[in-house]
Each structure stands twice: as C-alpha cells, then as structure tokens.
C-alpha positions, 0 to 999 in steps of 0.5 A: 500500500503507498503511504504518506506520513506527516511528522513535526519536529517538537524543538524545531519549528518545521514539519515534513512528510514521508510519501512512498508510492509503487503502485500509484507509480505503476498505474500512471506507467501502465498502458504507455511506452514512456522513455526512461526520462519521462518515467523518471520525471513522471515520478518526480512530478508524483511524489512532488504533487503528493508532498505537495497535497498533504500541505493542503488545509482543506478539502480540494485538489492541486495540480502540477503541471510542466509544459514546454516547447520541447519533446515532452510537450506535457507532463501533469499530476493531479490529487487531492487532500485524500491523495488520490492521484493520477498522472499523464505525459505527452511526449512529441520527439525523441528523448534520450535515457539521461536528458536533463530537463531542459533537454527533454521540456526546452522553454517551459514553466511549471504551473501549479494550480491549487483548487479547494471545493469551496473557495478560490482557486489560486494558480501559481506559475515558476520558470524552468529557472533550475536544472532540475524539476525538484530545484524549480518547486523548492523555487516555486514556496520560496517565490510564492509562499515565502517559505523555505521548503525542502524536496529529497526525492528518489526514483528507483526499482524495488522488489523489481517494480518502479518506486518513487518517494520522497520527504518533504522539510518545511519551515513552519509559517510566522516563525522567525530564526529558523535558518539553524534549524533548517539547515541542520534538519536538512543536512540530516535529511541529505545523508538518507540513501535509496535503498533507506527511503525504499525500503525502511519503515517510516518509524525506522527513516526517523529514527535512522535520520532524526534519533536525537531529535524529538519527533511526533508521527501522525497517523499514516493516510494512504495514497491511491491511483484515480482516474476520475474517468467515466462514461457519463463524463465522456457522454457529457463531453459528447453533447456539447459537441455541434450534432453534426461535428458528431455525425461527422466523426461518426461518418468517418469513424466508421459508425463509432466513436472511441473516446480514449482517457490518457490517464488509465487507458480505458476506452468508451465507444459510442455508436450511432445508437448510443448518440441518438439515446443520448440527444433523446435523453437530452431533449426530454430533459429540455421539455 
C-alpha cells in the first residue's frame, strides 16, 4: 500500500512528510511506452504533487503541471487532500535515457494550480529557472509562499517494480530564526540513501535520520491511483459537441466513436445508437 506520513519536529519549528508510492507509480506507467526520462520525471512530478497535497488545509485538489516547447510537450499530476492521484505525459520527439530537463521540456514553466471545493482557486506559475524539476518547486514556496521548503526525492526499482518517494522539510509559517534549524534538519535529511527511503519503515527513516531529535508521527493516510474517468463524463463531453461535428466523426469513424482517457487507458465507444439515446435523453430533459 503507498503511504504518506506527516511528522513535526517538537524543538524545531518545521514539519515534513514521508510519501512512498509503487503502485500509484505503476498505474500512471501502465498502458504507455514512456522513455526512461519521462518515467523518471513522471515520478518526480508524483511524489512532488503528493508532498505537495498533504500541505493542503482543506478539502480540494492541486495540480502540477510542466509544459514546454520541447519533446515532452506535457507532463501533469493531479490529487487531492485524500491523495488520490493520477498522472499523464505527452511526449512529441525523441528523448534520450539521461536528458536533463531542459533537454527533454526546452522553454517551459511549471504551473501549479491549487483548487479547494469551496473557495478560490489560486494558480501559481515558476520558470524552468533550475536544472532540475525538484530545484524549480523548492523555487516555486520560496517565490510564492515565502517559505523555505525542502524536496529529497528518489526514483528507483524495488522488489523489481518502479518506486518513487520522497520527504518533504518545511519551515513552519510566522516563525522567525529558523535558518539553524533548517539547515541542520536538512543536512540530516541529505545523508538518507535509496535503498533507506525504499525500503525502511517510516518509524525506522526517523529514527535512522532524526534519533536525537524529538519527533511526533501522525497517523499514516494512504495514497491511491484515480482516474476520475467515466462514461457519463465522456457522454457529457459528447453533447456539447455541434450534432453534426458528431455525425461527422461518426461518418468517418466508421459508425463509432472511441473516446480514449490518457490517464488509465480505458476506452468508451459510442455508436450511432448510443448518440441518438443520448440527444433523446437530452431533449426530454429540455421539455
């Protein structure tokens, strides 16, 4: 099961999060032949966007999202405050195993988009200004937040299947005098290894980095793969389209339209019967 563990520290005014995610990771690979890179920076952007959802204080969702004019046109994940996550790339050109990420997104931003239920929605947009996908979110609190934040992400295969994790160090807000602190957490934080992030139980990662600190562990919340896709979304996609943009795509289509989800790979046909019962549906509604 992928977890995600919030911590504080009790003589330190800074918080962190421990997230660790396989089959989350796994779900978001499954049904795409992603190069090497991508798979890597998909799970960067993952564990990023997790860490990144646990420091939401309501009910909502934060998306990640990279774009550029390079071969990787797109790279998005999107969760919410009870770490459902999906994810997605688009990926236009070739990209070698080791391109860096001004290789693979060329001119790009980040753009960060922070939606709760209730309430406005806030979008926040950094420059590709680091060289590297971690470098540009630490970049993205101190312009936006104002908050010094630390990301220590590790991509890597466990028990022979992709796994991406993370800790998260954040100062905690309306605090002053926290440059010692931080910086002495982080240099312990620095010193944690693949194989100890992968495979040590939350308790023993705390331990292993923190055992002359006093920490409070909160409880475990687990994290899943949602896509959100349905068939009544794509059917209400499909009426808003013009009736005869329809017709059309039915016409060359051969009779059938197939509406692929890039998230999890399911597919929704509709034939010409399934369209008419749909604008039946429709009228009866209007009268």
């Amino acid at each position: 099961m992928d977890t995600l563990n919030r911590f504080l520290f009790d003589d330190h005014p800074v918080r962190g999060e421990i997230t660790r995610l396989e089959q989350t990771y796994q779900a978001i690979l499954d049904n795409h032949s992603y190069p090497i890179a991508v798979q890597k920076l998909l799970g960067e952007l993952l564990v990023a966007s997790s860490l990144l959802t646990a420091t939401l204080k309501f009910e909502g969702d934060i998306t990640v999202q990279l774009q550029g004019d390079g071969p990787l046109t797109l790279a998005v994940v999107n969760g919410n405050n009870q770490q459902e996550l999906r994810g997605v790339a688009r990926v236009n050109g070739e990209i070698t195993d080791n391109a860096t990420l001004k290789e693979m997104v060329g001119n790009g931003y980040i753009v960060i988009t922070i939606t709760p239920l209730n309430g406005e929605r806030y979008q926040g947009i950094v420059g590709l200004e680091k060289d590297t996908l971690i470098g540009c979110i630490e970049n993205y609190f101190m312009q936006s937040e104002q908050l010094p934040t630390r990301l220590f992400v590790k991509i890597g295969v466990h028990n022979n299947k992709p796994i991406a994790a993370g800790i998260l160090l954040q100062v905690l807000p309306n605090d002053e005098n926290t440059n010692e602190s931080f910086e002495h957490l982080n240099a312990l934080t620095e010193t944690i290894t693949s194989d100890e992030l992968f495979q040590l139980s939350t308790d023993e990662i705390l331990y292993r980095l923190y055992n002359q600190e006093q920490v409070r562990l909160f409880e475990t919340q687990n994290i899943t793969f949602k896509c959100g896709c349905s068939r009544q979304r794509c059917e209400s996609s499909l009426m808003t389209l013009p009736s005869d943009e329809v017709d059309q795509i039915l016409k060359e289509e051969n009779g059938k339209i197939n509406i692929h989800c890039d998230y999890c790979g399911k597919n929704y046909l509709f034939d010409a019967i399934d369209i008419a019962d749909l604008r039946n549906k429709q009228h009866c509604n209007y009268h």
